[in-house]
N, C-alpha and C positions, 0 to 999 in steps of 0.2 A: 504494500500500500504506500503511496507517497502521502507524506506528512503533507497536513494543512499549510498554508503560508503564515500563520501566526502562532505556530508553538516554538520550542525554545531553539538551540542552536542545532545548525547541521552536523553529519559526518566528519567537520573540516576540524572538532573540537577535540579530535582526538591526536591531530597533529601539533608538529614543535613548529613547523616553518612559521613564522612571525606572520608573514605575508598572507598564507592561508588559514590564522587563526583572526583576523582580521574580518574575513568575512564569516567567520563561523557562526552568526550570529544573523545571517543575512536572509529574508525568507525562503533565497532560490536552495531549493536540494540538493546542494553541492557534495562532487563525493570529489576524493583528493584522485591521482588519476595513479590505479592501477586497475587487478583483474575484474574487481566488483562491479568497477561500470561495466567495462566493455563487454561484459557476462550481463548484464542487466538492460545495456543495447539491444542484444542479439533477441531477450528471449520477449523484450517488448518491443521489439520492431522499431525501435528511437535512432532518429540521430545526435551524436553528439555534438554538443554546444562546449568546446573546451575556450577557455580564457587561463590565459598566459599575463603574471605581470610581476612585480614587486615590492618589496613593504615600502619603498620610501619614493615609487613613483608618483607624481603628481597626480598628472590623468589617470593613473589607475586610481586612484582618490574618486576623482572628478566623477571616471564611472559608477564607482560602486554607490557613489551618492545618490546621483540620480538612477540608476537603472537596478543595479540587483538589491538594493532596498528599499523597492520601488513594488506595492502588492502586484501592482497590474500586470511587471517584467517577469515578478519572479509565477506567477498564475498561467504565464503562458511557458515558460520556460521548463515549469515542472509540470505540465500537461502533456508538449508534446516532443521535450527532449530530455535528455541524459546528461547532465551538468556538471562538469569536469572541470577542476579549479589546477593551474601547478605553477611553484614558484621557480621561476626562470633561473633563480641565483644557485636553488638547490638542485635543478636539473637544466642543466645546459644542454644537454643531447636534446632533449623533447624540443625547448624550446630551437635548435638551432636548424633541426627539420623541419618545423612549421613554419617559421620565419622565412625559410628558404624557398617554400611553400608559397606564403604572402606575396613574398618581394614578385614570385614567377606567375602568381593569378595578377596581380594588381599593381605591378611598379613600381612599391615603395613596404617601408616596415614602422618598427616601431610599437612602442607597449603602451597601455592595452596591447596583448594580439587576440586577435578573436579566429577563430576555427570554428567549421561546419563541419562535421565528416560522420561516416557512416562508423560500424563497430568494427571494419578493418583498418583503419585508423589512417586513410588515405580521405582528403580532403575535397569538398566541393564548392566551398567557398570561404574567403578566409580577409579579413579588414582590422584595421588597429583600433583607434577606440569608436566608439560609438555613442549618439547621444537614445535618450529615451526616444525623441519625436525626428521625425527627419528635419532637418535646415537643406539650404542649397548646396547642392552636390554634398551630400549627406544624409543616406538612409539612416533611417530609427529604427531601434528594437521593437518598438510596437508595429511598425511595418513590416521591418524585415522575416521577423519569428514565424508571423502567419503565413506570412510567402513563401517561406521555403518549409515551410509544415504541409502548406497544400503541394509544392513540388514533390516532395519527399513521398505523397500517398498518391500521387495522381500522374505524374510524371519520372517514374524511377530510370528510367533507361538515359534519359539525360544527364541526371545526377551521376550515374554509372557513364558515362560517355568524359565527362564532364573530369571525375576523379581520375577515369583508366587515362586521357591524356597527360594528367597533372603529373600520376604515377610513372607514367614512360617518360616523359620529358625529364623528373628527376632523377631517373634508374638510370637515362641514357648519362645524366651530366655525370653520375657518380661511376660508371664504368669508364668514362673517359679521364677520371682522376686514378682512378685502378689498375690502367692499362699497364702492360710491364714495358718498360725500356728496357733496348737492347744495350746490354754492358758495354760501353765503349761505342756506343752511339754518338754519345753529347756529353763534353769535358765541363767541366766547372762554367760557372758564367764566368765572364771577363770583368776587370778591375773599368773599364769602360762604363759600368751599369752604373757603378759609385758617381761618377762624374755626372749620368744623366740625371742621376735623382737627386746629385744637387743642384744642376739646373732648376728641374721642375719648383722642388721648394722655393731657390731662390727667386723664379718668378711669380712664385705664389707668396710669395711674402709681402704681409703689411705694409709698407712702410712710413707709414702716420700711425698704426699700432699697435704693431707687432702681432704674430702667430699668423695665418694662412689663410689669404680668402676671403670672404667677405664672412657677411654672420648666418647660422651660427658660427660660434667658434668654439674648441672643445681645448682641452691643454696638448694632448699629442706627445706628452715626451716623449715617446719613442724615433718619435722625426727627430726632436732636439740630439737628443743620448747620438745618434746616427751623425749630426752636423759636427757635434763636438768630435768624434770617430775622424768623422772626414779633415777636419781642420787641422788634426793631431797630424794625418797623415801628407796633407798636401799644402799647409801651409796655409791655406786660403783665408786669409783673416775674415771675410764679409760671412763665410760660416758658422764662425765664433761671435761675429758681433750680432745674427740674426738671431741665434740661440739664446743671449744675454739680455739683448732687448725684450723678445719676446717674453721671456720670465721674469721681467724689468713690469712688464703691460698686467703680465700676470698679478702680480706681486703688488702692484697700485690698484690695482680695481675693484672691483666688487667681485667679482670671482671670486678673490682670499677674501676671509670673514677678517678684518681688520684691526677687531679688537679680541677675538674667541678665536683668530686662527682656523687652520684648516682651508681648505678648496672646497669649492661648490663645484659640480657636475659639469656644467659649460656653460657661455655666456651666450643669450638669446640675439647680442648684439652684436656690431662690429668693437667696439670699444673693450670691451669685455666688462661693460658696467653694470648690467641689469642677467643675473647668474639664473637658470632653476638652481634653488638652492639647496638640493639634496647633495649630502658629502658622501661618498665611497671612499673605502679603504682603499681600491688600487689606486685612482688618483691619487692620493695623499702620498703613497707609497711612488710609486714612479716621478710625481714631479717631483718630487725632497730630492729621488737619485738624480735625474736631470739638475738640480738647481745646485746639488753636492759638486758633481761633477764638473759643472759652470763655475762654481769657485774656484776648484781644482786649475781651472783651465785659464779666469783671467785674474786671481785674487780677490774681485769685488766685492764686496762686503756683502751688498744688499742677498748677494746671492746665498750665501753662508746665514742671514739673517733668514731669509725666506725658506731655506731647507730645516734651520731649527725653530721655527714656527712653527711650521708644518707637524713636523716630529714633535712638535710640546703638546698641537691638539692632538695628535694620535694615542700620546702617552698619558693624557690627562681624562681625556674622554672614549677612545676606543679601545681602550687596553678592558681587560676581563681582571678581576681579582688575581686572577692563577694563571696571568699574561699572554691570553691569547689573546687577538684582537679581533673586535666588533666588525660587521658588515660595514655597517653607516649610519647615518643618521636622516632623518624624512626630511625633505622642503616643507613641508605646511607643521600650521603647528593653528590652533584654534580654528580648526578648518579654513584656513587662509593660507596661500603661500607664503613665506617669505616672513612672517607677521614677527617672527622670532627676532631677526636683524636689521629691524627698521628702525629708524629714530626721525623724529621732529627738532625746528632748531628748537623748539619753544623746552622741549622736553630736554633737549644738552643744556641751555640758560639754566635751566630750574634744576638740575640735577647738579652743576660745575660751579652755577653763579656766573653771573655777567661776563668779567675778565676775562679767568679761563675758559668758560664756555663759549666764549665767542672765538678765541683763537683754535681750541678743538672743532669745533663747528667748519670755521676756514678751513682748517688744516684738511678734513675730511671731505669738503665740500657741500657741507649739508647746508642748504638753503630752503627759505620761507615755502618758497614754490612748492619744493620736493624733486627730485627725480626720478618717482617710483606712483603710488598710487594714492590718493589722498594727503597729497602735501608732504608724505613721507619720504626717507631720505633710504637709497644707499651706499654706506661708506665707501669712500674710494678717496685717493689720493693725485691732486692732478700735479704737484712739485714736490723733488724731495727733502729731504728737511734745511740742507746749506740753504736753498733756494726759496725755500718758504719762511726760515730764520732771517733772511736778506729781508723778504717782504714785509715781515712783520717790527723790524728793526729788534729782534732778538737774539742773545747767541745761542749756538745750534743746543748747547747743552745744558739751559734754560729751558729752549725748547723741550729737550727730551723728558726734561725733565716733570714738565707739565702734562705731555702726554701720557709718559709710565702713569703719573697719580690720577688723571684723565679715564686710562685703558682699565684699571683699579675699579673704582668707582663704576665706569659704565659695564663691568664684567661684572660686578656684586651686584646692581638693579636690572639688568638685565635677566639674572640668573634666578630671577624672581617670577617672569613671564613664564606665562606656560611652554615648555620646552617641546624640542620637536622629538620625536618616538626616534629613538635607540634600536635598530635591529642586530641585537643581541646573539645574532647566531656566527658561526667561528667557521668559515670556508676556508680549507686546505689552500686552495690556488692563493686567495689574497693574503693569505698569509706568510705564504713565501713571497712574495714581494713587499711585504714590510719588513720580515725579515732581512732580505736582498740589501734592502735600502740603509735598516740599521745596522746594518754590519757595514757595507759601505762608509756609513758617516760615522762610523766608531775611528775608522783611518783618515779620512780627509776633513772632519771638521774635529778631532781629536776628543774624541766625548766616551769616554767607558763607559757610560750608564745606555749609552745607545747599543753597544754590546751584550750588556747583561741584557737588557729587555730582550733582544733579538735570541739568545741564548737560552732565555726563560720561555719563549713564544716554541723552540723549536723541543725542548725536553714538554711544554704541553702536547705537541701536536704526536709525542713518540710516547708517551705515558694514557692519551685520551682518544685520541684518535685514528689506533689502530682497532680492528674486530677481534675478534678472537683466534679466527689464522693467521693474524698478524698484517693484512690487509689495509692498505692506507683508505682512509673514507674521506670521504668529501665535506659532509658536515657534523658538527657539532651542537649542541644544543642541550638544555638543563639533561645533564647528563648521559644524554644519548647523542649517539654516532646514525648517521644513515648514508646512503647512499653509494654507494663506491666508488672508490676515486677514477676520474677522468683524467684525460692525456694533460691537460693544461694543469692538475693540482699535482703529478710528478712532477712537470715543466718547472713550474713556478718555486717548487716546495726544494727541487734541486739547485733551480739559482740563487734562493737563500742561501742552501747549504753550501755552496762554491764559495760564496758570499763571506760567510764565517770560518771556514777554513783558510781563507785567503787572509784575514784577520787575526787569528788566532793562531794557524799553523797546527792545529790540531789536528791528529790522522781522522780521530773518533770523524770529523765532518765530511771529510773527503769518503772515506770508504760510505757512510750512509748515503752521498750522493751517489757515488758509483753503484751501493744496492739500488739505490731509485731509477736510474738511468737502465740498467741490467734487467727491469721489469719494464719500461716500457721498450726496450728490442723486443723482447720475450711477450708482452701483451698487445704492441702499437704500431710494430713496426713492420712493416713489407720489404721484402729484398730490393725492389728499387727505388727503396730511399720514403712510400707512400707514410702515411701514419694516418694510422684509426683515431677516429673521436673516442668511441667508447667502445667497449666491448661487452658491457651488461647485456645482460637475458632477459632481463624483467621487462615483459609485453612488448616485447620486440617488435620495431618500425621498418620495415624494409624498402626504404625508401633511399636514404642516405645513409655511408658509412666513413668514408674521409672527412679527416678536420682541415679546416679551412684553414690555409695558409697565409692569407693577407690579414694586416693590422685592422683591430678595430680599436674599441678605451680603448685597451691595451693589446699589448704583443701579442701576436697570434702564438698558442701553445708549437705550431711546428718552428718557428724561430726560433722561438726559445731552447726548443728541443735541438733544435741543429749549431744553437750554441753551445747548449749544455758539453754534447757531443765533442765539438771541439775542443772546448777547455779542459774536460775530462782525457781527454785523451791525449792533448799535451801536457799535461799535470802528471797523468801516473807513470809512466806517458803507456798508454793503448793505439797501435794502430789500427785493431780490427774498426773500438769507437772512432775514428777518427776519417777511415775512412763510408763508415756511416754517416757521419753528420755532412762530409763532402757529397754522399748520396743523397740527404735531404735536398741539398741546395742545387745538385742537379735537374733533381725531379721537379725541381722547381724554375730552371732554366726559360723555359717560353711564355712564363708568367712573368716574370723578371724584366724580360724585354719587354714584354708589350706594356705592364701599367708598373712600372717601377717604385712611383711613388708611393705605392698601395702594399709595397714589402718593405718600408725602412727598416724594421728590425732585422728582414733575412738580411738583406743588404749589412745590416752592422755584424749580420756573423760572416759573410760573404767575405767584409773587409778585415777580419779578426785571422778567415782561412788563408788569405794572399798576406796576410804580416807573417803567418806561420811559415808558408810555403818561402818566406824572403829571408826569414831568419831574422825576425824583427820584432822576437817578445821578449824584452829585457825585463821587462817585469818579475821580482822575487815577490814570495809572502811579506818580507818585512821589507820592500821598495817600495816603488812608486804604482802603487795598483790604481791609477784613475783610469788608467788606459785599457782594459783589457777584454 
């Protein structure tokens, strides 16, 4: 029997994921997505309605407000489908098939992701968020439910028409990523690719401010990490100074939270002023290395300033008691975006007092007007302080001084507002890139505490978050593990460990990497160089089975992987690993040529394999590791 739409919580209340205890409470009869639906499809003839999102996406807010706890949505929804909820952070395979799905029905992506499909788990129609009522060029849930309820009983063979191309179109792409190369068909890519894709950036570069393109604009370090690579190797100062600038634009704007620290998601503008202000862990994590690395490379301060910013909100707010670290944190917070890091000037006069709240007010540019919504402000920096102490006829450390007891005070009333939601759950992958990053800046901004944490994050992830075959798992959560780990949380969880071997000198790190690396040849990896997303059983999609090689946030897990590869294998030193990760980057040859820009990361292990093959890693554990 399907529950009424007004008794208490769904299926969804028995899960840890944040994201899907969120809706637990929701009228629609959500079940979390394994056998029970798709058994419950079949024997009531439903198609399924799966939604794909998570805890700290905006629009999935947006939707769940108006639509799934909504009597009308959820009355049609639990009438005539099957109502499938999963969090994208906790299952990235699901989600990266449906997406692929999306992107190939409709020409674009993005969460919300909404899915139609029958109980073979093959798709017939598939859109990102949705409103209740349709607007222009935008159907609504109360339109669209009934229309494909009445296709679904009245026109099945289209639907089946409709799926079986979606299915061959994606079986054909995924056999074409499968294919085997002949050994000694196609040598390494050439040191040439490095040159184009700095072209391409450097014409895609700001230059009124900073980062690539017009808006949105997202941080990218892994473009940066790649410029800095390239500038090391060829000299080219305009690649160091595009790098600096741009975490210069970063570092002033409203992107960074200016007085609580940390990164917001991306900036909706060109400026990088107006952020969605949800923070994720690998941002924080990748820009700090990017912004470490950038000190490494020019001395400047700001840059060292903005990497241990970053790392203070990580360690003050994303850390777990028992040192693993938090997902993120939401953009909205009182059901409103942003509402968290807003300020009025009238609210900094009254909070600072006249004097110094008028020169904090300047300094951030918060004005009467506002430049957000309602008069409200968000902080950003348009001079840096020599230049703004000149203006205000102060000196720079008067200044500073104002602001420290400024940032004080606006951090104590602030902290009083309703906060944004915490998702509390502990993902393998991001956590080796925070790791990665503190251990990094334990040697280049000289901080031992960035060590210990990094050291403390990885004795949790080897005491909590193996199963009991000793299996690495993907999440954590109040005391449970699920999921099994994916290619990108070995990826990630090994660049850590390279990370803190490289730091420490400790074999104990080196060899756990080398066992993690040793599992994904043996779980991921194909003779010519391919690599599996996942390899789980549980309700198997046969749809897609290769991981995607280009950058998205962040590194794609085969770069990573074709790094690890590398440095593993000059380190212990291994040829058989070594010349595996030169196979990665093979397989990856005629992707390279055509959108280059879209592999900066292979491209940085690309240029890590041609320093090897030059004899040009002078780098020791206790040298100069910026470079490596």
């Amino acid at each position: 029997m399907k529950k009424d739409c007004r008794e208490g919580p769904n299926r969804l209340i028995k899960e840890k994921s944040p994201y899907l205890l969120q809706h637990a409470y929701n009228p629609v009869d959500w079940y979390p997505w394994g056998k029970e639906a798709f058994d419950m499809a079949e024997v009531e003839d439903k198609p399924i309605f799966l939604s794909i999102g998570y805890s700290t996406c905006h629009w999935c807010h947006v939707m769940e407000k108006e639509s799934f706890e909504d009597l009308e949505i959820a009355t049609l929804l639990n009438k005539y489908y099957i109502s499938v909820k999963v969090d994208r952070e906790e299952r990235p395979d699901i989600d990266q098939i449906y997406m692929t799905a999306c992107q190939a029905l409709t020409g674009q992506g993005g969460w919300p992701l909404t899915i139609v499909m029958g109980a073979d788990k093959t798709p017939f129609f598939a859109a990102t968020y949705l409103p209740k009522h349709s607007r222009p060029g935008l159907i609504g849930l109360m339109e669209l439910l009934p229309r494909l309820h009445e296709l679904w009983n009245n026109d099945r063979p289209r639907i089946a028409r409709t799926a079986g191309e979606l299915a061959d179109f994606l079986r054909r792409q995924s056999l074409r990523e499968i294919k085997t190369l002949k050994r000694g068909e196609e040598g390494m890519p050439s040191d040439e690719l490095l040159d184009r894709v700095y072209q391409q950036l450097a014409e895609m570069y700001d230059h009124h401010h900073g980062g690539f393109g017009q808006a949105p604009k997202f941080p990218s370090p892994h473009r940066l990490i790649f410029l800095l690579r390239y500038w090391k190797r060829t000299g080219r100062k305009e690649a160091l100074t595009i790098t600096v600038n741009t975490l210069k634009a970063m570092y002033n704007g409203g992107i960074f939270d200016q007085i609580g620290f940390g990164l917001h998601r991306y900036s909706v503008d060109r400026r990088w002023l107006v952020p969605h202000f949800e923070k994720m862990l690998y941002d924080q994590a990748l820009t700090a290395l990017a912004a470490m690395e950038a000190y490494h490379a020019s001395g400047e301060p700001e840059m060292s300033a903005f990497a241990r910013k970053i790392c203070q909100y990580v360690l003050t707010i994303l850390v777990s008691p028992a040192g693993a670290f938090y997902s993120a944190e939401d953009a909205d917070s009182e059901g409103e975006e942003g509402t968290f890091y807003l300020w009025t000037r009238a609210e900094l006069l009254n909070l600072l007092g006249e004097n110094e709240g008028n020169i904090v007010a300047d300094y951030y540019d918060v004005t009467e007007k506002g430049n957000f919504e309602a008069g409200k402000n968000i902080l950003h920096r348009l001079h840096d302080d020599q230049q703004f102490a000149e203006m205000r006829d102060v000196g720079v450390g008067q200044l500073r001084e104002i602001l420290s007891r400024a940032g004080k005070t606006m951090r104590e009333a602030r902290s009083r507002r309703t906060k944004p939601f915490l998702d509390d759950k502990v993902i393998a992958a991001w956590n080796g890139l925070m790791i990665a990053a503190l251990a990094r800046g334990s040697v280049l901004l000289d901080e031992p505490a960035y060590l210990a944490a990094a050291e403390k994050a990885v004795d949790f992830i080897y005491r909590r978050m193996l199963d009991r075959r000793g299996i690495l798992m993907r999440r954590y959560r109040e005391e449970e593990v699920a999921v099994e780990a994916f290619l990108e949380d070995y990826a990630f969880l090994t660049w850590g460990l390279i990370e803190l071997y490289r730091a420490t000198g400790k074999q104990y790190y080196l060899d756990r990497a080398h066992q993690l690396t040793s599992c994904v040849v043996q779980k991921y990896y194909k003779q010519d160089g391919t690599l599996l997303f996942s390899t789980t059983n549980e309700v198997r999609i046969n749809l897609l089975a290769t991981a995607e090689a280009y950058d998205g946030a962040h590194p794609s897990a085969v770069s990573v992987t074709a790094m690890n590869m590398l440095r593993l294998g000059y380190q212990l030193p291994d040829d058989e690993l070594l010349n595996k990760g030169e196979m990665v980057l093979k397989r990856q040859r005629e992707k390279l040529a055509d959108n280059p820009v879209a592999y900066t990361f292979m491209l940085t292990a690309l240029e890590y394999a041609l320093r090897m093959k030059e004899g040009n890693l002078s780098c020791t554990v206790d040298g100069d590791c910026g470079w490596e």
